[in-house]
C-alpha positions in Angstrom: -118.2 -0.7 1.0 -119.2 -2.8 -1.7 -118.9 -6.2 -2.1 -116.8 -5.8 -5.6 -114.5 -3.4 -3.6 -113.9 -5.4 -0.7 -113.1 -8.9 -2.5 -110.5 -6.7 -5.2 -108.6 -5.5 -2.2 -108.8 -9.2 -0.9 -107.3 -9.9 -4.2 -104.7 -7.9 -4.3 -103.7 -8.3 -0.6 -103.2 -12.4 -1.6 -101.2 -11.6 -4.8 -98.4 -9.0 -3.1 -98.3 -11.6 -0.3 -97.7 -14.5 -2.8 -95.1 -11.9 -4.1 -93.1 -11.4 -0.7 -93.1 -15.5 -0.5 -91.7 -15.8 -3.7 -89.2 -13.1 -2.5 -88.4 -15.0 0.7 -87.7 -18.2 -1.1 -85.4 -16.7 -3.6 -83.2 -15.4 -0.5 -83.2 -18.0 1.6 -83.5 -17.9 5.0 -80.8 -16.3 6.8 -79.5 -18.4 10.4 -78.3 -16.8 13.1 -74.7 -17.4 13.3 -73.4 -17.8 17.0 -70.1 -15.7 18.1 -67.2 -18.2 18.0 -65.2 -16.1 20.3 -61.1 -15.0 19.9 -59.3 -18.4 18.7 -56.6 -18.7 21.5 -53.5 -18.6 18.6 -54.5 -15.0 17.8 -52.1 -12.3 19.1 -53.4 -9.7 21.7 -56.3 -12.0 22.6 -56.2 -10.8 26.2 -56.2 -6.9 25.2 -59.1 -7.8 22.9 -60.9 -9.4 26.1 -59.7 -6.7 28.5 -61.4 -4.1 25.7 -64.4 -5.8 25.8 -64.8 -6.0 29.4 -64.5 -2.6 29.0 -67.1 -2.0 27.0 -69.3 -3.7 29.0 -68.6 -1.5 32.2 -69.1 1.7 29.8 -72.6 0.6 28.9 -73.4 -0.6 32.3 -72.1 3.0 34.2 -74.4 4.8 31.2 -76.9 2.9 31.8 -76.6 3.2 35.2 -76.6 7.2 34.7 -79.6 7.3 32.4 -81.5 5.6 34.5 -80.8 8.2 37.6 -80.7 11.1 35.1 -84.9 9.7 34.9 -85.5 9.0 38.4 -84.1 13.0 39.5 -86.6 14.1 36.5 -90.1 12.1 37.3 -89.3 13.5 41.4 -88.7 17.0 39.8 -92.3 16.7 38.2 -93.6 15.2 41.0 -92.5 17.9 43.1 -93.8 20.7 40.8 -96.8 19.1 40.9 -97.3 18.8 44.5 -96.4 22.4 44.7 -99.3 23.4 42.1 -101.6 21.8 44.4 -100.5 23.2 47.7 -100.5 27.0 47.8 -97.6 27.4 50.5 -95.1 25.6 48.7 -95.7 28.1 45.5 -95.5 31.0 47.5 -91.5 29.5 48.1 -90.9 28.6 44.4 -92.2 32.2 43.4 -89.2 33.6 45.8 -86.5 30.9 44.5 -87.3 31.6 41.1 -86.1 36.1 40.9 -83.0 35.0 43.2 -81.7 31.7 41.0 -82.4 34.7 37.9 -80.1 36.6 39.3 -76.8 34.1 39.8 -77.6 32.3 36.4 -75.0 34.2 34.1 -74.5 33.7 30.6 -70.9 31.5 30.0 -69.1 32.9 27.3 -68.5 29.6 25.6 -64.4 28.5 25.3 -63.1 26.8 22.4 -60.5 24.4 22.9 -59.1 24.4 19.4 -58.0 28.3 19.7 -54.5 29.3 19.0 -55.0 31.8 21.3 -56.1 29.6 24.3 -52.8 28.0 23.8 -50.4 30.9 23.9 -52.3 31.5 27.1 -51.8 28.1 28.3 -47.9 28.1 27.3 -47.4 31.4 29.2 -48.7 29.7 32.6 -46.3 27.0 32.1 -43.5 29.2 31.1 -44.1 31.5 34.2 -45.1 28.9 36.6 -41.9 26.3 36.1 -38.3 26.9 37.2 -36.6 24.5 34.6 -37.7 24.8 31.2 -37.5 21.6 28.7 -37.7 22.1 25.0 -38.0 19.2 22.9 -36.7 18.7 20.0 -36.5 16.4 17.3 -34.2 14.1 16.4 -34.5 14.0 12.5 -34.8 18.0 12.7 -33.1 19.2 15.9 -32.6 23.0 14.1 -36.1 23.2 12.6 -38.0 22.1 15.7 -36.3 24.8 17.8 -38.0 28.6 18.4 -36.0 31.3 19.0 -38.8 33.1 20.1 -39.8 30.9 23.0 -36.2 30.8 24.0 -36.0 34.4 23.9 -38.9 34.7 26.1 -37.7 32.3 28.8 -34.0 33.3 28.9 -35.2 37.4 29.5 -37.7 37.0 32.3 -36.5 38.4 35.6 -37.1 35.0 37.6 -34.0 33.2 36.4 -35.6 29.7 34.6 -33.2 26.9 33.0 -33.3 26.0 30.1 -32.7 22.6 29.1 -32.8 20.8 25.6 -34.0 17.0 25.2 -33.3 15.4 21.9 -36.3 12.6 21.2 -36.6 9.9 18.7 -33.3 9.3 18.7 -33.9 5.6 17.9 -34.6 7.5 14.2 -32.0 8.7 13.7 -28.1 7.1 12.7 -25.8 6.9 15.3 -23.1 8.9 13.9 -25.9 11.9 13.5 -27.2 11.8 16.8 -23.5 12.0 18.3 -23.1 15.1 15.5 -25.8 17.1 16.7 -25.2 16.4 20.6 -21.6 17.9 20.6 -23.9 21.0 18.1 -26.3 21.5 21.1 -24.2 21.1 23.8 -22.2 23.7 22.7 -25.1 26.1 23.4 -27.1 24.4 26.3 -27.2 21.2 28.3 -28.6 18.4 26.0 -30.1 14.7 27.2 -31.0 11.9 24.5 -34.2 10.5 24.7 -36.1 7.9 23.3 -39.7 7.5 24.8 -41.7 4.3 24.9 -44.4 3.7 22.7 -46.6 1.4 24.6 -47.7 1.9 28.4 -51.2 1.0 30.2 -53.3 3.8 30.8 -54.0 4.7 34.5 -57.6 4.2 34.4 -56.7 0.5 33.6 -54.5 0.2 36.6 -56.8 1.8 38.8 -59.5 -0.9 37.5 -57.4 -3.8 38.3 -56.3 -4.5 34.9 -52.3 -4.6 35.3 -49.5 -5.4 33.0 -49.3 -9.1 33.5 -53.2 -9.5 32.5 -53.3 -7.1 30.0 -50.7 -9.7 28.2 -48.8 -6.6 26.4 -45.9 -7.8 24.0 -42.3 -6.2 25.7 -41.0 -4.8 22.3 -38.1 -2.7 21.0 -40.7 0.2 21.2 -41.8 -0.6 25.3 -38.6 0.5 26.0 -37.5 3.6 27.2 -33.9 5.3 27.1 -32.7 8.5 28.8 -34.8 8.7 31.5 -33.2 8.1 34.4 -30.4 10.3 33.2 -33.2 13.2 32.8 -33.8 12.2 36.7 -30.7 12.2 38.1 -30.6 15.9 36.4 -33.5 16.9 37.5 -32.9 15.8 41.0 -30.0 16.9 41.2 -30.5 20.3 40.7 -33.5 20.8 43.1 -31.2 19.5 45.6 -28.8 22.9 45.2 -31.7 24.8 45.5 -32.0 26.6 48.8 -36.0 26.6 49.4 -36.9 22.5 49.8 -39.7 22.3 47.3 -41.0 20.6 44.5 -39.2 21.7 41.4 -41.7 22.8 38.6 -40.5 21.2 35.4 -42.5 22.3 32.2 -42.4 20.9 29.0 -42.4 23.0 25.5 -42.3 22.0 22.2 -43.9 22.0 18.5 -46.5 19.2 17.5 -45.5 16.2 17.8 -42.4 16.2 19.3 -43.0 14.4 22.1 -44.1 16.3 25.1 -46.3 13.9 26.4 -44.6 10.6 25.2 -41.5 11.8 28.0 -43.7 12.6 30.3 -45.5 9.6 30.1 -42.0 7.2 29.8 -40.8 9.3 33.3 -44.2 8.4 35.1 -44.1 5.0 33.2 -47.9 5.0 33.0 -50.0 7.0 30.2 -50.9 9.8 32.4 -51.2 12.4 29.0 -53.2 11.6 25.9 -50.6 11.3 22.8 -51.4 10.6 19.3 -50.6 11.0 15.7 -53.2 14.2 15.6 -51.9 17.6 16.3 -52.6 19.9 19.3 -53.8 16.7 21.9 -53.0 18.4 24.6 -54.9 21.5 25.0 -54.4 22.6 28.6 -51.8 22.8 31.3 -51.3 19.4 33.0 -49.6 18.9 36.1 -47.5 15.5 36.8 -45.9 14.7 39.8 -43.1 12.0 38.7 -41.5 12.1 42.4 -41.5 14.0 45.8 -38.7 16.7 44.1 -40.0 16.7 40.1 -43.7 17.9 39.5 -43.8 18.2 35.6 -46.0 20.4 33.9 -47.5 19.5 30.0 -48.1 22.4 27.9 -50.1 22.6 24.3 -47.7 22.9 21.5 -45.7 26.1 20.1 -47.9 27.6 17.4 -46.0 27.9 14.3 -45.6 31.5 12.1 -47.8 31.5 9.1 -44.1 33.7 7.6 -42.4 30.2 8.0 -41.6 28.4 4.4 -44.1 25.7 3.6 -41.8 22.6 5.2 -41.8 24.2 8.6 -45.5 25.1 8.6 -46.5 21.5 6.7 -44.1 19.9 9.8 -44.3 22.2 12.7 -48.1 23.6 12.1 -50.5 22.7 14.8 -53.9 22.9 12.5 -54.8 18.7 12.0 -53.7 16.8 9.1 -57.0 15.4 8.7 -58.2 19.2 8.6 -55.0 20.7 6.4 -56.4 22.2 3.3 -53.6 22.6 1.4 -52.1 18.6 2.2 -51.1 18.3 -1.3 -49.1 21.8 -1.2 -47.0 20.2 2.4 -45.9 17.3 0.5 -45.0 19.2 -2.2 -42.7 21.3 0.3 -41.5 18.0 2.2 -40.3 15.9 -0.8 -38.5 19.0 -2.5 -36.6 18.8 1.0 -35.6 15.4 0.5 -33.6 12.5 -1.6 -35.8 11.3 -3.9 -34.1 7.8 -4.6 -34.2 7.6 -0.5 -37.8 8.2 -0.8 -38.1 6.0 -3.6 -36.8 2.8 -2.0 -39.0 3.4 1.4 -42.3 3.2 0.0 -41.2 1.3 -3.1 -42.5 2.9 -5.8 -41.0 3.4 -9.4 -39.2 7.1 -10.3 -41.3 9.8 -10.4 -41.2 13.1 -12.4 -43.4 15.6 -9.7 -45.3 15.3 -6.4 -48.7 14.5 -8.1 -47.3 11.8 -9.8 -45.7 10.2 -6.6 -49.0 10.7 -4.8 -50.5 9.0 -7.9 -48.1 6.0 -7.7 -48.6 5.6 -3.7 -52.4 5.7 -4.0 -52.2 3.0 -6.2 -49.6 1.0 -4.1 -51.5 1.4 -1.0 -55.3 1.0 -2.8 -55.9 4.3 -1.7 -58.5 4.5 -5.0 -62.2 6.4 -5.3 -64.9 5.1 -7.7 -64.1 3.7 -11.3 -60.4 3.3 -10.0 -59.4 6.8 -9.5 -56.4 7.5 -7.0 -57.2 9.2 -3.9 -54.5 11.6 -3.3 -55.9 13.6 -0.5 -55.6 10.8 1.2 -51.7 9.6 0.1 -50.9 13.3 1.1 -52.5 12.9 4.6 -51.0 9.1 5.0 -47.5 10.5 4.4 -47.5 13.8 6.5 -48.4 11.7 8.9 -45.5 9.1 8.7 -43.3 12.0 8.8 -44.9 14.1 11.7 -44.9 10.4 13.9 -42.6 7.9 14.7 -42.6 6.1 11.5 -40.5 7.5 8.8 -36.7 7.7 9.6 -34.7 10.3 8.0 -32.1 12.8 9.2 -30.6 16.6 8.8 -27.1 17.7 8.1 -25.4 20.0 10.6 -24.8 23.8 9.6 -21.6 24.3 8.3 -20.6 26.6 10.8 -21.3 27.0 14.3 -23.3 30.7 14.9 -24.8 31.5 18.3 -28.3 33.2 18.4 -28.4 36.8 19.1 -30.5 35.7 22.6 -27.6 33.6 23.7 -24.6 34.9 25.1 -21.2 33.1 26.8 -22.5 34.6 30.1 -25.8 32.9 29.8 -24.7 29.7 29.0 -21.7 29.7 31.1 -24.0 30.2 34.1 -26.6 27.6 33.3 -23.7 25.2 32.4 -22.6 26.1 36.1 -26.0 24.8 37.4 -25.8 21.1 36.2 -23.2 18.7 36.4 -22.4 18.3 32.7 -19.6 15.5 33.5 -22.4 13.2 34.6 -24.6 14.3 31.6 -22.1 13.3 29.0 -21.4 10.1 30.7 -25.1 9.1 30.7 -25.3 10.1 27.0 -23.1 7.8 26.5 -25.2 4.9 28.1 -28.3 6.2 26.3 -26.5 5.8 23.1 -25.2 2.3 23.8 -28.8 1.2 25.0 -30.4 2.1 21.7 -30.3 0.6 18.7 -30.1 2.9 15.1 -31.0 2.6 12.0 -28.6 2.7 9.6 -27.2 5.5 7.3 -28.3 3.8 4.1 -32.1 3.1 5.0 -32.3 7.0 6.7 -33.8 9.3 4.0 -31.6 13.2 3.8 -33.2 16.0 4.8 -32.1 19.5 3.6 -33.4 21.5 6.9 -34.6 25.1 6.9 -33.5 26.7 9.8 -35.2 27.3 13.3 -38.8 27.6 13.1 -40.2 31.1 14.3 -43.3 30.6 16.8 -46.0 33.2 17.9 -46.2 34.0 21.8 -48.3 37.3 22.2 -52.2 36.2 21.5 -52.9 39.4 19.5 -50.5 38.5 16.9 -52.0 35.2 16.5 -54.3 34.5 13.0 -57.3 32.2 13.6 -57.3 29.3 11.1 -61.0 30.4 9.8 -59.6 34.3 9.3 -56.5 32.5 7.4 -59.3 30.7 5.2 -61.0 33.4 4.4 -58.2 36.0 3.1 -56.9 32.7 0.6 -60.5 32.5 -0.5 -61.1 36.3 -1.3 -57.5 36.5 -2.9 -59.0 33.2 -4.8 -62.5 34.8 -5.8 -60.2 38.2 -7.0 -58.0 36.6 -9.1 -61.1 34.8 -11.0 -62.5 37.7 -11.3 -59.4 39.2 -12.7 -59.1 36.3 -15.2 -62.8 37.0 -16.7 -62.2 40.8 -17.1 -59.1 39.7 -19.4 -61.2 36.8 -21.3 -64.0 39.4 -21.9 -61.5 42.5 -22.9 -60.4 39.8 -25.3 -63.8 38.5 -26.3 -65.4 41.9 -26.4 -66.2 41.4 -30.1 -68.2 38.7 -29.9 -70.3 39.7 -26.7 -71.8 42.3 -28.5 -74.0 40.6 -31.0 -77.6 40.5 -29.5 -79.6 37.9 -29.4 -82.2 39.2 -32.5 -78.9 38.9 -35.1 -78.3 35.2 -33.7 -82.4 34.7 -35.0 -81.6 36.1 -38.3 -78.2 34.7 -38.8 -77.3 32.2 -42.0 -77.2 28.6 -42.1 -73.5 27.6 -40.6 -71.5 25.6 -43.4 -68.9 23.2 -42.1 -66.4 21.9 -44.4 -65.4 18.1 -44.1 -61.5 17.2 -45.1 -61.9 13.8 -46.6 -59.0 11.0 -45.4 -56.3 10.6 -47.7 -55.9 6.7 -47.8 -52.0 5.4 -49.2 -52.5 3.1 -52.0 -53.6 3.1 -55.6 -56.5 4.2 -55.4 -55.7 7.5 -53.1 -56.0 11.1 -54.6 -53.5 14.0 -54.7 -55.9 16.4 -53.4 -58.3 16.3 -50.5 -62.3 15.9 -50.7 -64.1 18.3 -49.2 -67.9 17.8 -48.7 -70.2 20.6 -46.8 -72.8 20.0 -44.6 -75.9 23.1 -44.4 -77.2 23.3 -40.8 -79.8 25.7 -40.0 -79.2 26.7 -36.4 -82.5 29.4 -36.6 -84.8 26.5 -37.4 -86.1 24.8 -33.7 -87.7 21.4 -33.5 -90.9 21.8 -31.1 -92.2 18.4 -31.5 -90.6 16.2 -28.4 -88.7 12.9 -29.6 -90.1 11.2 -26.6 -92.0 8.2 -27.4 -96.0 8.5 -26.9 -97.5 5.4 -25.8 -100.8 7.2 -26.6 -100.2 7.2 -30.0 -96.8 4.9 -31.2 -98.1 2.0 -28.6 -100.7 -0.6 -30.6 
């Protein structure tokens, strides 16, 4: 290298260094700040420790199984390597290896999120349990019923009971809870529910980390009502049973209902995972809640794609997060409901359609893309679910008259009226309402309900979510197609000029209307100026600017 070549690098090297310093200095340079820790005035400080604590042990027990996951491999080599060297030991690993062949089978590979797996799964808990408990909901005790299910439990030839259990009652007004109890009592024995929002998980307990350090605030929503009434039912009628075992309770449902939540408030501990996304629970789950009550959680009731847009935007089990058509439920829901209601509980001004309100509550909440633009996907999503949870309270007129289903006869519920003791029900109803406190009938938002929701039980009838996709996507792509045979039927005319009579075609004239101004000086009649473009003539030379030439 020469020494003009080595002393210009040297140069260059000094002047982007001197650049970086100059950098540096304009930024400043950046301290470390230290953690100040969780001020002791903040709320929840101890659950904010406990989760870190937490943490800490997660990272610790991976660590702790990385580092063995290691060890196992490098004795593995080791071992393989020792055989390579000793000829008896490869004589043994050349035997294993046809044998271990042989039992390694290809696993078909299960996916949870199957409609399919969960008719499967609600079978076993419908065959497997002796009392049957469907939940319902409060706000929508006639939509969140299936008269399939029901059907299906009352026709088997093992007799099974059916009981319903009204949740989120503390939703609901007072005077429509009472309404719809004497409703579903008529029919089959009812019990008022209201499950408790907040309970330690069991893995917690099990680590040491009880109730009185978590430091959990004892709330209107800790509490639980109806459950020792749904005991003492329970209990009550294993005891008439002749064979002394365990009575098999399941529990059956649509999405968030509250399978779990009542499970959960019986065992008070979170034994089930609940949450605001649909379909948690994805397998049968057994709970024993005493010596005489083992309770059995099953995946939700899969919907009907033939149901009307409310019951599949409320009762479908496909996650909100994952709906396509979100825009399209809320449509469905607020066509269903009081607009001035809805109005007042998310106060926002009056509204003309759904996109406008979706418009109105992006901008309340700052739901908002780039340059400002409302995110309504997101609106959509936010309100289906404040109406699927325990958020949003509103409430459903009873039918006018009183119908029995075709699957229910006076004989059927005579005799599983027979089996419980329905004076002792009514009289803890009673307590249940008097424990709870309502909302009242001014703040509840009306809801015009459909009807019972019709469910799918036999797998084969089920539609996968990605075979539903794909017919609304060809029906999409034929009716564009339909659209652009009309458009070109209409514009036939003009496609058939080739591209030669376009070369030799005239220069275009456009006429200009001149403005007519009001005043003295303004004319009767219009000017009209023309302006010749030549379309055929093309401008090869580039615009760009040429430092080559234009720079000096």
């Amino acid at each position: 290298m020469t020494c003009h070549k080595r002393y210009k690098i040297q140069k260059k090297v000094r002047e982007h260094s001197r650049k970086l310093r100059k950098e540096a200095k304009k930024r400043g340079h950046k301290k470390t700040k230290k953690d100040p820790g969780i001020p002791n005035e903040a709320p929840f400080k101890q659950e904010v420790l406990r989760e870190a604590e937490l943490r800490k042990q997660r990272l610790e027990e991976l660590r702790e199984k990385q580092k063995l996951a290691r060890q196992k491999e490098v004795a593995k080599k080791r071992k393989l390597e020792a055989a390579k060297n000793d000829p008896k030991a490869k004589k043994k690993l050349e035997k294993k290896e046809p044998t271990q062949k042989r039992q390694t089978k290809p696993l078909t590979p299960v996916d949870n999120n199957s409609r399919k797996l969960f008719c499967r799964e609600l079978k076993k808990v419908i065959e497997a349990s002796d009392v049957v408990l469907e939940v319902l909901d409060a706000r929508d005790p006639l939509g969140s019923r299936c008269p399939q299910v029901e059907q299906a439990i009352l026709q088997l030839e093992e007799k099974k009971m059916l009981v319903f259990v009204l949740n989120k009652i503390d939703l609901v007004p007072k005077e429509n809870v009472e309404k719809w109890l004497k409703y579903l009592q008529n029919e089959l024995p009812t019990v008022l529910f209201k499950s408790s929002t907040q309970l330690t998980d069991k893995n917690m307990q099990a680590k040491g980390l009880g109730i009185r350090s978590c430091g959990i605030d004892v709330s209107k929503g800790n509490t639980c009502a109806g459950s020792q009434c749904l005991i003492k039912l329970l209990g009550d009628y294993s005891r008439t049973q002749k064979e002394s075992k365990t009575l098999k309770v399941g529990v059956i449902g649509f999405p968030n209902v509250g399978k779990s939540s009542i499970i959960n408030s019986l065992k008070q501990i979170r034994t089930c995972h609940v949450g605001l996304v649909r379909g948690i629970t994805k397998h049968v789950q057994e709970v024993h809640i005493d010596k005489q009550v083992k309770m059995l959680d099953s995946p939700s009731i899969i919907a009907s794609p033939a149901n009307l847009k409310v019951a599949l935007a409320l009762r479908s089990v496909t996650d909100i997060e994952k709906l396509g058509n979100s825009l399209e439920a809320v449509k469905a829901i607020l066509k269903h409901s009081n607009q001035q209601k809805i109005m007042l509980q998310y106060n926002i001004p009056d509204f003309k359609n759904p996109l406008e309100f979706l418009t109105l509550l992006a901008q309340k909440r700052g739901m908002l893309k780039k340059g400002g633009v409302p995110d309504m996907e997101k609106a959509a999503r936010m309100l289906l679910y404040d109406w699927t949870g325990a958020k949003i309270s509103y409430h459903s007129h009873l039918p006018e008259n009183h119908e029995l289903p075709p699957h229910l006869s006076e004989s059927t519920i005579e005799g599983i009226q027979r089996s419980f003791n329905m004076e002792e029900l009514h009289v803890s109803n009673t307590n249940t309402i008097k424990a709870v406190r309502f909302p009242n009938m001014a703040s509840s938002i009306p809801f015009h309900s459909t009807g019972p929701t019709s469910g799918v039980l036999d797998e084969n009838e089920v539609v996968e979510e990605e075979a539903v996709e794909q017919e609304e996507m060809e029906a999409d792509g034929q009716e564009v197609e339909a659209k652009v045979e009309v458009l070109g039927s209409e514009d036939g005319d003009d496609a058939d000029i080739e591209d030669d009579d376009v070369a030799e075609a005239e220069p275009a004239v456009i006429s200009t209307k001149g403005k007519q101004t009001s005043g003295k000086g303004s004319t009767a009649g219009a000017e009209q100026r023309q302006l010749n473009i030549d379309f055929t003539t093309v401008n090869q030379e580039d615009d760009a600017y040429d430092f080559n030439k234009d720079y000096f």
